[in-house]
mmCIF file of the N, C-alpha and C atoms, coordinates in Angstrom:
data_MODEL
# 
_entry.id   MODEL 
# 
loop_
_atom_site.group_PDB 
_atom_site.id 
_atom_site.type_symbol 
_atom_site.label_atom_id 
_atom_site.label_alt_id 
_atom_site.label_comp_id 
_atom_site.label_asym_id 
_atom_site.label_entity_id 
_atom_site.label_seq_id 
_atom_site.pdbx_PDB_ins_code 
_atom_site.Cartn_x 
_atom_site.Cartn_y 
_atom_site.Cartn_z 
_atom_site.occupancy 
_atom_site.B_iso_or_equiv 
_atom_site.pdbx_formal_charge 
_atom_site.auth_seq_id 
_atom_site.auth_comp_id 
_atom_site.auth_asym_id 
_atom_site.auth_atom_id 
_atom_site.pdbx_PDB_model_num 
ATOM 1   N N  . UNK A 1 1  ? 4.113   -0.139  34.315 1.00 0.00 ? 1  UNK A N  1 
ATOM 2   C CA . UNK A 1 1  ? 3.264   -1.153  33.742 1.00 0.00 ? 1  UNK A CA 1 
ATOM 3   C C  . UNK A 1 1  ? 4.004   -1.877  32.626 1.00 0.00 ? 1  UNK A C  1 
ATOM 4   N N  . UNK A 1 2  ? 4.206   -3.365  32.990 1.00 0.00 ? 2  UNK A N  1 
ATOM 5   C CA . UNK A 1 2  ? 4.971   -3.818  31.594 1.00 0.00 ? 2  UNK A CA 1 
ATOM 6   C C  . UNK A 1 2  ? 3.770   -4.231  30.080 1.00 0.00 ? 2  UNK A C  1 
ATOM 7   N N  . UNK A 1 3  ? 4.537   -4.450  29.244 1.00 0.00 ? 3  UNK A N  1 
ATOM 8   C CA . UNK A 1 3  ? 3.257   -4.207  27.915 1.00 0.00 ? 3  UNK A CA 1 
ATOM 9   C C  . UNK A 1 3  ? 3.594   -5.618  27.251 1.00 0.00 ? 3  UNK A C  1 
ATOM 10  N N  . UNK A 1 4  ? 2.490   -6.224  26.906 1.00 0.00 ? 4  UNK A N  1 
ATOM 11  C CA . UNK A 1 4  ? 3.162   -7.142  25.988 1.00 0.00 ? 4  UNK A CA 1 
ATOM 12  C C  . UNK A 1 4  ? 4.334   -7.428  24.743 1.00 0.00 ? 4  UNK A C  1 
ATOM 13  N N  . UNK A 1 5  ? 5.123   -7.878  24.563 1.00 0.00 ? 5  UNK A N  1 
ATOM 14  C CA . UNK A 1 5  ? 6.039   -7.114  23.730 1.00 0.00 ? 5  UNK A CA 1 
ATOM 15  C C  . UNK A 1 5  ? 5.469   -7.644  21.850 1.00 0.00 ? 5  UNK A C  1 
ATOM 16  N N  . UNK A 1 6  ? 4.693   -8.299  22.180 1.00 0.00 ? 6  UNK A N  1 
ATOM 17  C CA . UNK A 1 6  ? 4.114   -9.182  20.829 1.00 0.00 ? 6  UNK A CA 1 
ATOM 18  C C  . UNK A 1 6  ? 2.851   -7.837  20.374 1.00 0.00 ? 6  UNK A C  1 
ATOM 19  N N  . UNK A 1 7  ? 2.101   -7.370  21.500 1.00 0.00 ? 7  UNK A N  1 
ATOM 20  C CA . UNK A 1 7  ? 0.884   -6.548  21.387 1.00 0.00 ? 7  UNK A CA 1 
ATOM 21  C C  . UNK A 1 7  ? 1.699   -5.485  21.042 1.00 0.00 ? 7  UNK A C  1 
ATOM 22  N N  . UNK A 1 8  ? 2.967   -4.871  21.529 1.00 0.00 ? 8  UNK A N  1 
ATOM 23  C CA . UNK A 1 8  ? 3.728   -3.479  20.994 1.00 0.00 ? 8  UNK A CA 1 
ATOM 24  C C  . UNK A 1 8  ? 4.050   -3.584  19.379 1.00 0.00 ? 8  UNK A C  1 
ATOM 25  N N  . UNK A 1 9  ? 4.696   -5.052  19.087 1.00 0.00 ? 9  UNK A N  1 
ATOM 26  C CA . UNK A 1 9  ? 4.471   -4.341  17.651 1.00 0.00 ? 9  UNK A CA 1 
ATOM 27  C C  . UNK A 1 9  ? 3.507   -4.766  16.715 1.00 0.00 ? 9  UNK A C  1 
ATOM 28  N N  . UNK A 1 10 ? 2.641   -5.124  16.915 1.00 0.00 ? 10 UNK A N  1 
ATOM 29  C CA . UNK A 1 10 ? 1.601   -4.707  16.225 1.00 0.00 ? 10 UNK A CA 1 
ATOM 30  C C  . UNK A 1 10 ? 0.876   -3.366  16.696 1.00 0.00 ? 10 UNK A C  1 
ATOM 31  N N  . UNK A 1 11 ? 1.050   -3.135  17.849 1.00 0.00 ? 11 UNK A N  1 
ATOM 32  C CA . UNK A 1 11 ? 0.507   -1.739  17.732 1.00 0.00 ? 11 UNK A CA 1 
ATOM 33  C C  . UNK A 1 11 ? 1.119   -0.745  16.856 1.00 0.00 ? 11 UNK A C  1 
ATOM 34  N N  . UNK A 1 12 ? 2.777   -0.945  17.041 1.00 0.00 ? 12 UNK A N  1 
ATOM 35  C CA . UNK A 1 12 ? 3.317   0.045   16.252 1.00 0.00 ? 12 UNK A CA 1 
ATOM 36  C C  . UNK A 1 12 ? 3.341   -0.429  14.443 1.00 0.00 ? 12 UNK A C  1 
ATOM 37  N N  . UNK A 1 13 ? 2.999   -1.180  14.258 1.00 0.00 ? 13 UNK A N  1 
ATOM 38  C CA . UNK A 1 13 ? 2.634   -1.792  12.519 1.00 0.00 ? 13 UNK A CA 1 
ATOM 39  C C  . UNK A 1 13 ? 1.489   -0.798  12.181 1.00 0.00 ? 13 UNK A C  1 
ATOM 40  N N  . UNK A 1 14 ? 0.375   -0.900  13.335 1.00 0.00 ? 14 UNK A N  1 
ATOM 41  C CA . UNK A 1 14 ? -0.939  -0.291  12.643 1.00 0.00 ? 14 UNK A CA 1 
ATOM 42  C C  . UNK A 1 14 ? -0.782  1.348   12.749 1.00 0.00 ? 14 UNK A C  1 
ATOM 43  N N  . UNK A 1 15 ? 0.008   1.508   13.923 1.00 0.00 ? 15 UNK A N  1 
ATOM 44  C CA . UNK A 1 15 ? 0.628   3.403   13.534 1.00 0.00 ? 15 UNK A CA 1 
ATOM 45  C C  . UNK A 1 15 ? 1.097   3.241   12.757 1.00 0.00 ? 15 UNK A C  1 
ATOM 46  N N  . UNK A 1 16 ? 2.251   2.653   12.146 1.00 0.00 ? 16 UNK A N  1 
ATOM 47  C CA . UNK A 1 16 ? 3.005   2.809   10.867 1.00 0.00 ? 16 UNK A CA 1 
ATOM 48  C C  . UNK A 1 16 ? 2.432   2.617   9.610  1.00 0.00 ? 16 UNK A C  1 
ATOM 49  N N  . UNK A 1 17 ? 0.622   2.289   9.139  1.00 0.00 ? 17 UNK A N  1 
ATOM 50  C CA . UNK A 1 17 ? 0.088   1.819   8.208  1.00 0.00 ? 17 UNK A CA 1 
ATOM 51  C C  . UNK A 1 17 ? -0.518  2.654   8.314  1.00 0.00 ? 17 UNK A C  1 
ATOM 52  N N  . UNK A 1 18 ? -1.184  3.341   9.540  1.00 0.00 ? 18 UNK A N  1 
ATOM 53  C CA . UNK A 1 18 ? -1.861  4.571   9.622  1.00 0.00 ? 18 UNK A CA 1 
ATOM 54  C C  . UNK A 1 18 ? -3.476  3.671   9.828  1.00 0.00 ? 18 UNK A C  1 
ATOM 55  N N  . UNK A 1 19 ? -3.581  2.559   10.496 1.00 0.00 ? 19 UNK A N  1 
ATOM 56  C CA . UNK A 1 19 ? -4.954  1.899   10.795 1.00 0.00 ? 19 UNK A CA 1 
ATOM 57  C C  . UNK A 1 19 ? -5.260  2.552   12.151 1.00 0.00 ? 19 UNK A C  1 
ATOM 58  N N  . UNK A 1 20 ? -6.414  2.923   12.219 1.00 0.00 ? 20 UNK A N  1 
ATOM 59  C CA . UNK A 1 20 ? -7.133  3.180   13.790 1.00 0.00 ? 20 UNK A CA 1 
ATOM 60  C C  . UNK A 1 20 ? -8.165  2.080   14.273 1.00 0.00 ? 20 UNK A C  1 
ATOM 61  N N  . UNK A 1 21 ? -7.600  1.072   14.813 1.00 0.00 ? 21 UNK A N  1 
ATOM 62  C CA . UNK A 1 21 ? -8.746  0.483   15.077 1.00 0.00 ? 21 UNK A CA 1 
ATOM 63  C C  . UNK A 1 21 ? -9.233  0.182   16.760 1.00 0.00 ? 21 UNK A C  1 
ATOM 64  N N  . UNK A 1 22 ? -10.059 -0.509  17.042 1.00 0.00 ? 22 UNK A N  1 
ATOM 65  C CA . UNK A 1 22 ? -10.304 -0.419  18.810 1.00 0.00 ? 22 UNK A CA 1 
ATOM 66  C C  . UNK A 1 22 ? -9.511  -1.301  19.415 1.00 0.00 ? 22 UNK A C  1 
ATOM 67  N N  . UNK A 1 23 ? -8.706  -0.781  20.500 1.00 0.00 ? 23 UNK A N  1 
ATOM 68  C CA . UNK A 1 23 ? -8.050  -1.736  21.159 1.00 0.00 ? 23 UNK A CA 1 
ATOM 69  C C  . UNK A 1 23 ? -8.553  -1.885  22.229 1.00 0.00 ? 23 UNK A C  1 
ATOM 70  N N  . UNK A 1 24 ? -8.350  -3.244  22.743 1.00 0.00 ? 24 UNK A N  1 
ATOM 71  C CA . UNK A 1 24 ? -9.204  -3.542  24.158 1.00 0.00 ? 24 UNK A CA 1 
ATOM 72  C C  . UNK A 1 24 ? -8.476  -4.256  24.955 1.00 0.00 ? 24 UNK A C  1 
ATOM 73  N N  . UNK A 1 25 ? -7.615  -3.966  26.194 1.00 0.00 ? 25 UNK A N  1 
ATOM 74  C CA . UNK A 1 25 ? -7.315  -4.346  27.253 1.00 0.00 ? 25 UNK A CA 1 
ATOM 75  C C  . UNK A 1 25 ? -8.124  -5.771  27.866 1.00 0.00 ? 25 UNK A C  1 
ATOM 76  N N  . UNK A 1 26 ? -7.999  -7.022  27.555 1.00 0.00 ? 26 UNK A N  1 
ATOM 77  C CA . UNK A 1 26 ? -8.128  -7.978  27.980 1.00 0.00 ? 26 UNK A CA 1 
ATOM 78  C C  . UNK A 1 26 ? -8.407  -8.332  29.615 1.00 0.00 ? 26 UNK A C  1 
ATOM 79  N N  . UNK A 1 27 ? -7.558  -7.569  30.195 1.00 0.00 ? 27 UNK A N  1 
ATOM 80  C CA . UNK A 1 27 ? -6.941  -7.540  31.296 1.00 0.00 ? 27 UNK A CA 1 
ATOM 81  C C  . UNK A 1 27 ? -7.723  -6.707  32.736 1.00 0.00 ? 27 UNK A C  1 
ATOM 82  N N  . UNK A 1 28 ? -8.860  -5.374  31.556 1.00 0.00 ? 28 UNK A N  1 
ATOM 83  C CA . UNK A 1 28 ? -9.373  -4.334  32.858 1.00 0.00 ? 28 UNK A CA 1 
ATOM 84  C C  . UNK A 1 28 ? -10.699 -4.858  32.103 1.00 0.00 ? 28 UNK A C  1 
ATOM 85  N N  . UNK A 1 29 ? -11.198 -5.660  30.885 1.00 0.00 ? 29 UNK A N  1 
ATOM 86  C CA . UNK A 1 29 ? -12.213 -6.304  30.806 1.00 0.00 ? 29 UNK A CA 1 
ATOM 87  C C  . UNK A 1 29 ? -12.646 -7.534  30.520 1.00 0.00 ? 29 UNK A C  1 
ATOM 88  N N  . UNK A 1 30 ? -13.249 -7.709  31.974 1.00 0.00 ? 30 UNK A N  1 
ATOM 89  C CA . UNK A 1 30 ? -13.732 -9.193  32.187 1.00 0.00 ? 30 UNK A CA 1 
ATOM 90  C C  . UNK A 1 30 ? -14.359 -9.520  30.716 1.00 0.00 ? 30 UNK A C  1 
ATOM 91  N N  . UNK A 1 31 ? -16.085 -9.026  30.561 1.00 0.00 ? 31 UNK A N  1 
ATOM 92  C CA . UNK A 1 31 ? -16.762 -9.426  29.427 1.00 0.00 ? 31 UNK A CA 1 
ATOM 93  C C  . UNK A 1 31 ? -16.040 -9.783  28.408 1.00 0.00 ? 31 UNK A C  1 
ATOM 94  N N  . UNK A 1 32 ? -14.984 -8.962  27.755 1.00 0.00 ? 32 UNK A N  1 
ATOM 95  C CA . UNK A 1 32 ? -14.113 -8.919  26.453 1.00 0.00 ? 32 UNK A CA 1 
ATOM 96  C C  . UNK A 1 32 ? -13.413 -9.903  27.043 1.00 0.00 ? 32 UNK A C  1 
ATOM 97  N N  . UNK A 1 33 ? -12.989 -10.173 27.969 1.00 0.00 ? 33 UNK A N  1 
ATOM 98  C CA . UNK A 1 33 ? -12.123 -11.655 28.367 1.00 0.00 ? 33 UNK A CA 1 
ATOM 99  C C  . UNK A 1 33 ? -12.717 -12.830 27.896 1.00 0.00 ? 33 UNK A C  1 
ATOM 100 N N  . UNK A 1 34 ? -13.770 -12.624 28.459 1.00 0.00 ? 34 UNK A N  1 
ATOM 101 C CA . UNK A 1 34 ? -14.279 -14.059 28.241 1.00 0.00 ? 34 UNK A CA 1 
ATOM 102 C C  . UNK A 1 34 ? -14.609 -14.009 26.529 1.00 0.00 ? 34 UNK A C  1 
ATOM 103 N N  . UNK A 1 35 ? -15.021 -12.913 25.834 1.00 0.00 ? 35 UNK A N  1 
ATOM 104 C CA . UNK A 1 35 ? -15.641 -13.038 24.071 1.00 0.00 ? 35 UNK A CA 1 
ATOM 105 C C  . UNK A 1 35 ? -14.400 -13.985 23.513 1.00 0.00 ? 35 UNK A C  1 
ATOM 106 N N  . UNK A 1 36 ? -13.406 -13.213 23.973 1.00 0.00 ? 36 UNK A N  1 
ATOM 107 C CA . UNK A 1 36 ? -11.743 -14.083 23.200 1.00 0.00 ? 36 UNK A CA 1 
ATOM 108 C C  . UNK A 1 36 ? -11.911 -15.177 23.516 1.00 0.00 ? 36 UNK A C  1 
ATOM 109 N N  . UNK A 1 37 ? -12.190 -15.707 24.974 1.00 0.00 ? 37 UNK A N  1 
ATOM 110 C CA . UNK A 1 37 ? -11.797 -17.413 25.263 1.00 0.00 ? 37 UNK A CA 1 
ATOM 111 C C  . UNK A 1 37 ? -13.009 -17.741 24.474 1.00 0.00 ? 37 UNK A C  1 
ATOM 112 N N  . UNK A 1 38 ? -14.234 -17.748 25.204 1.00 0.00 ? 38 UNK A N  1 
ATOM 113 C CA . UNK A 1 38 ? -15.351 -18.507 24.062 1.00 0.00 ? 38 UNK A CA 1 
ATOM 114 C C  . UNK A 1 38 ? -15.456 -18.224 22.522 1.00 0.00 ? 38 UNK A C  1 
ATOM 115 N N  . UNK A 1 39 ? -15.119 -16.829 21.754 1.00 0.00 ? 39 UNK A N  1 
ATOM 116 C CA . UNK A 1 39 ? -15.401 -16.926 20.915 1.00 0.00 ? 39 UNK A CA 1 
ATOM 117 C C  . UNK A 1 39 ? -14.345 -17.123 19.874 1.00 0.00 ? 39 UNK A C  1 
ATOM 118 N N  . UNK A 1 40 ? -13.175 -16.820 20.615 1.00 0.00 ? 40 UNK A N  1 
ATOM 119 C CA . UNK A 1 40 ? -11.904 -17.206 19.228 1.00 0.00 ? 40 UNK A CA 1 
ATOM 120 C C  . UNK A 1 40 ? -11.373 -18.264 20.165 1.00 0.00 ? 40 UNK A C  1 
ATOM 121 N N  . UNK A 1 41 ? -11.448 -19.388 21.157 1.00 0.00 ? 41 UNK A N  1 
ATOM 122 C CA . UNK A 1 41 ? -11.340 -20.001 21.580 1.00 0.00 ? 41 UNK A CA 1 
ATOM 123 C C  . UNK A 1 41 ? -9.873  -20.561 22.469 1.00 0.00 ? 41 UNK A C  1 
ATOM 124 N N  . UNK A 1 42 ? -9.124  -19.422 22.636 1.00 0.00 ? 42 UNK A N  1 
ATOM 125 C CA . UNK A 1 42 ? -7.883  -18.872 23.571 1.00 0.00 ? 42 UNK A CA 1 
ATOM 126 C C  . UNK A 1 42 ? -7.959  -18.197 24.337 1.00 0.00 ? 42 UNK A C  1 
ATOM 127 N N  . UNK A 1 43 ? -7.112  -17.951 25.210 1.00 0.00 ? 43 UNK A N  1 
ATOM 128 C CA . UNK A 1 43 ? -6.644  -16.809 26.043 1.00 0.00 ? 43 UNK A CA 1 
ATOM 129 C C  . UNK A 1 43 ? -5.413  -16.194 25.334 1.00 0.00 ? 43 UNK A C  1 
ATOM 130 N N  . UNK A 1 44 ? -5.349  -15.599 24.445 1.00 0.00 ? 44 UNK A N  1 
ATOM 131 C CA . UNK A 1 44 ? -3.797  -15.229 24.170 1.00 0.00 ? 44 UNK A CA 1 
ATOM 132 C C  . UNK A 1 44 ? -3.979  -13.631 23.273 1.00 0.00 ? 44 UNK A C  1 
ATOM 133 N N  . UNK A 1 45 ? -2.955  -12.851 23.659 1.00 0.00 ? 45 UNK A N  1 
ATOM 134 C CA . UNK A 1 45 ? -2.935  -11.623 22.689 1.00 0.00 ? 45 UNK A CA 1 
ATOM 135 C C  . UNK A 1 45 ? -1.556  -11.593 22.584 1.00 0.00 ? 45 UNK A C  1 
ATOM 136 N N  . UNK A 1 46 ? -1.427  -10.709 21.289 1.00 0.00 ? 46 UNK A N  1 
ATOM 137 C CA . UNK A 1 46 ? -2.573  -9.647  20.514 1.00 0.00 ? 46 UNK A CA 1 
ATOM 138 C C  . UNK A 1 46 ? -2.994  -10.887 20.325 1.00 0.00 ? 46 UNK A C  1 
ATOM 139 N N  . UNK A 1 47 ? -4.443  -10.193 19.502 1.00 0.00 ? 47 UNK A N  1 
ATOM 140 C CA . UNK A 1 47 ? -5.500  -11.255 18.563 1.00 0.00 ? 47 UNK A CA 1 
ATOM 141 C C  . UNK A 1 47 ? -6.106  -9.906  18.224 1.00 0.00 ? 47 UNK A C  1 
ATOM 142 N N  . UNK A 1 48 ? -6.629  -10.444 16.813 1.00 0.00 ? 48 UNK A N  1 
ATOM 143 C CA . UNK A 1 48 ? -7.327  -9.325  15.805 1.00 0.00 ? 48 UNK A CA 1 
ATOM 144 C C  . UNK A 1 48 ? -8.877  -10.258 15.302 1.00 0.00 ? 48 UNK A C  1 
ATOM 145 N N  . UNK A 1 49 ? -9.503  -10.092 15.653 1.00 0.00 ? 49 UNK A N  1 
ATOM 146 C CA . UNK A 1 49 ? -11.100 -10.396 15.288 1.00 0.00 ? 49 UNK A CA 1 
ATOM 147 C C  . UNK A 1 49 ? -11.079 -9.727  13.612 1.00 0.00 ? 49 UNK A C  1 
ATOM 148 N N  . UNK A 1 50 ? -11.539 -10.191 13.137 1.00 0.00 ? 50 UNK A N  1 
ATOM 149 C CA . UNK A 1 50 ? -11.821 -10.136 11.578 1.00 0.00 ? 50 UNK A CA 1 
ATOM 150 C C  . UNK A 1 50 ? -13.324 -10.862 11.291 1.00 0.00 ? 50 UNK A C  1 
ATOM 151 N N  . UNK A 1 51 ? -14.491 -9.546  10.935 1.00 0.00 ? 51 UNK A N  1 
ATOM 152 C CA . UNK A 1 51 ? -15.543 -9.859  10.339 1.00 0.00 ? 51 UNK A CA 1 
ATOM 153 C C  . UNK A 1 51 ? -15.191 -9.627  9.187  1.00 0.00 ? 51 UNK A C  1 
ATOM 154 N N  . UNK A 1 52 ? -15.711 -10.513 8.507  1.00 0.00 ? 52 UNK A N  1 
ATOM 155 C CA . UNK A 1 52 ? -16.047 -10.336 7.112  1.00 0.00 ? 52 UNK A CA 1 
ATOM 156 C C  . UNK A 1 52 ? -16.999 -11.324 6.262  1.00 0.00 ? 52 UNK A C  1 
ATOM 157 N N  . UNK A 1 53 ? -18.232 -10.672 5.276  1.00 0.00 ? 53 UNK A N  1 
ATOM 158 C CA . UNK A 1 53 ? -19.479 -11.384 4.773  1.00 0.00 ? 53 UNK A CA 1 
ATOM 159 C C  . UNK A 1 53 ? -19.386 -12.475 5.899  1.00 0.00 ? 53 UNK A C  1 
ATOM 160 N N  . UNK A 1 54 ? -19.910 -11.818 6.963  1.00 0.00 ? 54 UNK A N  1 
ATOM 161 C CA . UNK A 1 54 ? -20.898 -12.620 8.135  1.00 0.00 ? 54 UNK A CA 1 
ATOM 162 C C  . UNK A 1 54 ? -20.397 -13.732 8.764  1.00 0.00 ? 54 UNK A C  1 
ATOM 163 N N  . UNK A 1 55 ? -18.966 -13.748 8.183  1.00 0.00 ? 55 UNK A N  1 
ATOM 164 C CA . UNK A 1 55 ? -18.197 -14.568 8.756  1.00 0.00 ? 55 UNK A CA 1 
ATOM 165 C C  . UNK A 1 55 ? -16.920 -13.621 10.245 1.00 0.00 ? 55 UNK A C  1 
ATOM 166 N N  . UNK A 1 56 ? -16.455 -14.875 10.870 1.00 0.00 ? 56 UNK A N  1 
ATOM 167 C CA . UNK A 1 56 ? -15.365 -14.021 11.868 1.00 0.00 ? 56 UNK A CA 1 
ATOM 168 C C  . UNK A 1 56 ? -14.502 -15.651 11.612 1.00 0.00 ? 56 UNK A C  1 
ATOM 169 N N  . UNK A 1 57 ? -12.957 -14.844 12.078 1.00 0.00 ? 57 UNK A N  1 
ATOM 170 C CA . UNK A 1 57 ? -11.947 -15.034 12.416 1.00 0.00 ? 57 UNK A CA 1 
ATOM 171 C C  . UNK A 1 57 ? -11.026 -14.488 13.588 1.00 0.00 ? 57 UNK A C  1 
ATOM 172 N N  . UNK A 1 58 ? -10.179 -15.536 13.239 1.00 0.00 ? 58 UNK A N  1 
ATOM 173 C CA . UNK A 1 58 ? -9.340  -14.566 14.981 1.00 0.00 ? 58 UNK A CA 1 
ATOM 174 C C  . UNK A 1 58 ? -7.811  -15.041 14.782 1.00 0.00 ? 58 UNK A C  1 
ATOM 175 N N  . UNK A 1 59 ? -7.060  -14.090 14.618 1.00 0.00 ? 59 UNK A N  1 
ATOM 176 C CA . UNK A 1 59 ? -5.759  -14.088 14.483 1.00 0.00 ? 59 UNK A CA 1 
ATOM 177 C C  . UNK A 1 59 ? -5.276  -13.915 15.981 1.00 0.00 ? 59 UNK A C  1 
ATOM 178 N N  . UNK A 1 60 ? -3.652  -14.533 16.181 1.00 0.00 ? 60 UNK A N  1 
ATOM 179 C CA . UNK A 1 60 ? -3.430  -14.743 17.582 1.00 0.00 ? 60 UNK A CA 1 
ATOM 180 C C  . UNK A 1 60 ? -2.057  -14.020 17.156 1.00 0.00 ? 60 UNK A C  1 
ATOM 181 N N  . UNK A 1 61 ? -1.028  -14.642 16.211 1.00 0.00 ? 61 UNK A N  1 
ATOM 182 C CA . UNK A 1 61 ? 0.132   -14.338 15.829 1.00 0.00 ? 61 UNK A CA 1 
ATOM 183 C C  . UNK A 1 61 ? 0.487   -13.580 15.685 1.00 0.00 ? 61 UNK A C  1 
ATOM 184 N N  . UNK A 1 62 ? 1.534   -12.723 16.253 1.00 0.00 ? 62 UNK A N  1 
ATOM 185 C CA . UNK A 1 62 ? 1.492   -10.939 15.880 1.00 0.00 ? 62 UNK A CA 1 
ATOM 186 C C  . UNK A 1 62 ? 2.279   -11.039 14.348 1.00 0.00 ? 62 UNK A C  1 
ATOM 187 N N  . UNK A 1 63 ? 2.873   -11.971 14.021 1.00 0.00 ? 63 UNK A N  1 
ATOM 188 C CA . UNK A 1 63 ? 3.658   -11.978 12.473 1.00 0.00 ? 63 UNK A CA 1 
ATOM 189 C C  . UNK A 1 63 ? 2.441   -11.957 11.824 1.00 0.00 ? 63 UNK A C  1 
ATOM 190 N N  . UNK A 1 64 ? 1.055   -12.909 12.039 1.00 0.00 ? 64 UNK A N  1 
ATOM 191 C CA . UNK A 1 64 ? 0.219   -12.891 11.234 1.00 0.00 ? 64 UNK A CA 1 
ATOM 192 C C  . UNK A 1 64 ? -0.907  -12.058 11.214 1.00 0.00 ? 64 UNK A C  1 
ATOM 193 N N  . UNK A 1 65 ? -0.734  -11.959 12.648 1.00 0.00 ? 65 UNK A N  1 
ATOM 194 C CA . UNK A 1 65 ? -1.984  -10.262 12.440 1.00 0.00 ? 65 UNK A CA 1 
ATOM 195 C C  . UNK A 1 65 ? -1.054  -8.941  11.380 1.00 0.00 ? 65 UNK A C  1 
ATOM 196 N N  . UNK A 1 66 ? 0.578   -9.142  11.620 1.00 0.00 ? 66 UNK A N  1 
ATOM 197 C CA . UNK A 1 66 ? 0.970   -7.759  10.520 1.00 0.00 ? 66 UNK A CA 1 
ATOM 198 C C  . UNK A 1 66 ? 0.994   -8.086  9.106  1.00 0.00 ? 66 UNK A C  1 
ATOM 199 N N  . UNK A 1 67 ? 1.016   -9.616  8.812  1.00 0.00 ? 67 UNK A N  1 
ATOM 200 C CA . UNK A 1 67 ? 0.674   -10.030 7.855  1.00 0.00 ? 67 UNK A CA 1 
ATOM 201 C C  . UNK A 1 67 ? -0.454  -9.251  6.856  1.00 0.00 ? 67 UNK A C  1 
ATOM 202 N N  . UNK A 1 68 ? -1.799  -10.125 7.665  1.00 0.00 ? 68 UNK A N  1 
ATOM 203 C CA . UNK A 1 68 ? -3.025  -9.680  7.262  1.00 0.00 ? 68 UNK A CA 1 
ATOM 204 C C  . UNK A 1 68 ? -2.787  -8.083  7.306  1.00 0.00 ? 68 UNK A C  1 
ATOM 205 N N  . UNK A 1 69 ? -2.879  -7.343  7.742  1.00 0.00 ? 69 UNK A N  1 
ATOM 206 C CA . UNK A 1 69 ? -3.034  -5.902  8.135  1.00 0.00 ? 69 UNK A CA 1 
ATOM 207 C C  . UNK A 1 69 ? -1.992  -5.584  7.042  1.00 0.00 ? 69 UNK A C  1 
ATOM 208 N N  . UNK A 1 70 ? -1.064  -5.723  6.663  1.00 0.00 ? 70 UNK A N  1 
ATOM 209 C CA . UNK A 1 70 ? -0.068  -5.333  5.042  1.00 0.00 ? 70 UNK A CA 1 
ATOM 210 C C  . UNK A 1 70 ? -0.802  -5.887  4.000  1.00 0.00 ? 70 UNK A C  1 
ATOM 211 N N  . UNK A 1 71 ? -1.188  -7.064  4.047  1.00 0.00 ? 71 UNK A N  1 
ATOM 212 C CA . UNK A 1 71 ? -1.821  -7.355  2.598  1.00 0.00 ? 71 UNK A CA 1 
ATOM 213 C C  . UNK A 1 71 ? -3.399  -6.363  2.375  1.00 0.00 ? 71 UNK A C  1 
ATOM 214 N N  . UNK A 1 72 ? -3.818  -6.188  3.585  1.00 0.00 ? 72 UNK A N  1 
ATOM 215 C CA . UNK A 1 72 ? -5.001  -5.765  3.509  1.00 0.00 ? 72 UNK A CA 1 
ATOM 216 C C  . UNK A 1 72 ? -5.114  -4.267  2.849  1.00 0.00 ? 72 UNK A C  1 
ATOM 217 N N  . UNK A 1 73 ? -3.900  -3.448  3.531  1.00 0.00 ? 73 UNK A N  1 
ATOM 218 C CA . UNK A 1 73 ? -3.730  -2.339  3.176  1.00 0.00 ? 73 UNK A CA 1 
ATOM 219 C C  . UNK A 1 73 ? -3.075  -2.552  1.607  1.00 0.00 ? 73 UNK A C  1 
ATOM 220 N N  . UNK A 1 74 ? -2.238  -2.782  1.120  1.00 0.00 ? 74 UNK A N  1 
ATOM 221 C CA . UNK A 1 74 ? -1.825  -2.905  -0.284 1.00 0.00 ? 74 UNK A CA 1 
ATOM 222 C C  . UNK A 1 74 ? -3.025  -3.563  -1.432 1.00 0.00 ? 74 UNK A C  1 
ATOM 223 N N  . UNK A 1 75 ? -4.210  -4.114  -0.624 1.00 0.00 ? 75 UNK A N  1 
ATOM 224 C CA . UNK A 1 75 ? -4.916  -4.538  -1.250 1.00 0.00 ? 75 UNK A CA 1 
ATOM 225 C C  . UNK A 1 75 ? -6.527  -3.532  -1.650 1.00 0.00 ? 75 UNK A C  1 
ATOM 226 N N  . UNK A 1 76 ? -6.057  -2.309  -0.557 1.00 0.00 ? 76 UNK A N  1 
ATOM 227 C CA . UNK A 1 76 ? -6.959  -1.552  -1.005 1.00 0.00 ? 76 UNK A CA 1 
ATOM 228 C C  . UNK A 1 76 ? -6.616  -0.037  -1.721 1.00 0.00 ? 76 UNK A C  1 
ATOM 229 N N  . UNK A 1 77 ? -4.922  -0.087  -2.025 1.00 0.00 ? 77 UNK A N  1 
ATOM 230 C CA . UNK A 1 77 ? -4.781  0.590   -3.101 1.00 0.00 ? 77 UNK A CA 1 
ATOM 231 C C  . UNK A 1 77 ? -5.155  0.647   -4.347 1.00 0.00 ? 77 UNK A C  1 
# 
């Protein structure tokens, strides 16, 4: 099975930060297919959904999903 190579390192960023969060295969789910196109308005991964105060976002960039995910963590030291 080949892997995305953009989705590998951010996977390996969030092992290396020690984040657990849900990952979801795009690919074996339709429903979650379609939430990304209609609701962050692409087809593209990684992407990281970000609620926050009742708001959402949607990161596509794997530089900027490890971005966010480093500042986030240094920001809750």
């Amino acid at each position: 099975m080949l892997a995305c190579p953009f989705c590998v390192k951010v996977r390996r960023e969030l092992k290396q930060l020690g984040i657990n969060i849900p990952k979801i295969d795009v690919k074996k789910h339709a429903e979650d297919m379609t939430t990304l196109v209609n609701e962050g308005g692409k087809f593209q991964v990684p992407c990281l959904r970000i609620e926050y105060k009742q708001q959402v976002a949607w990161l596509y960039e794997s530089d900027e999903i490890i971005k966010y995910l480093r500042e986030l963590c240094s920001n809750s030291k």
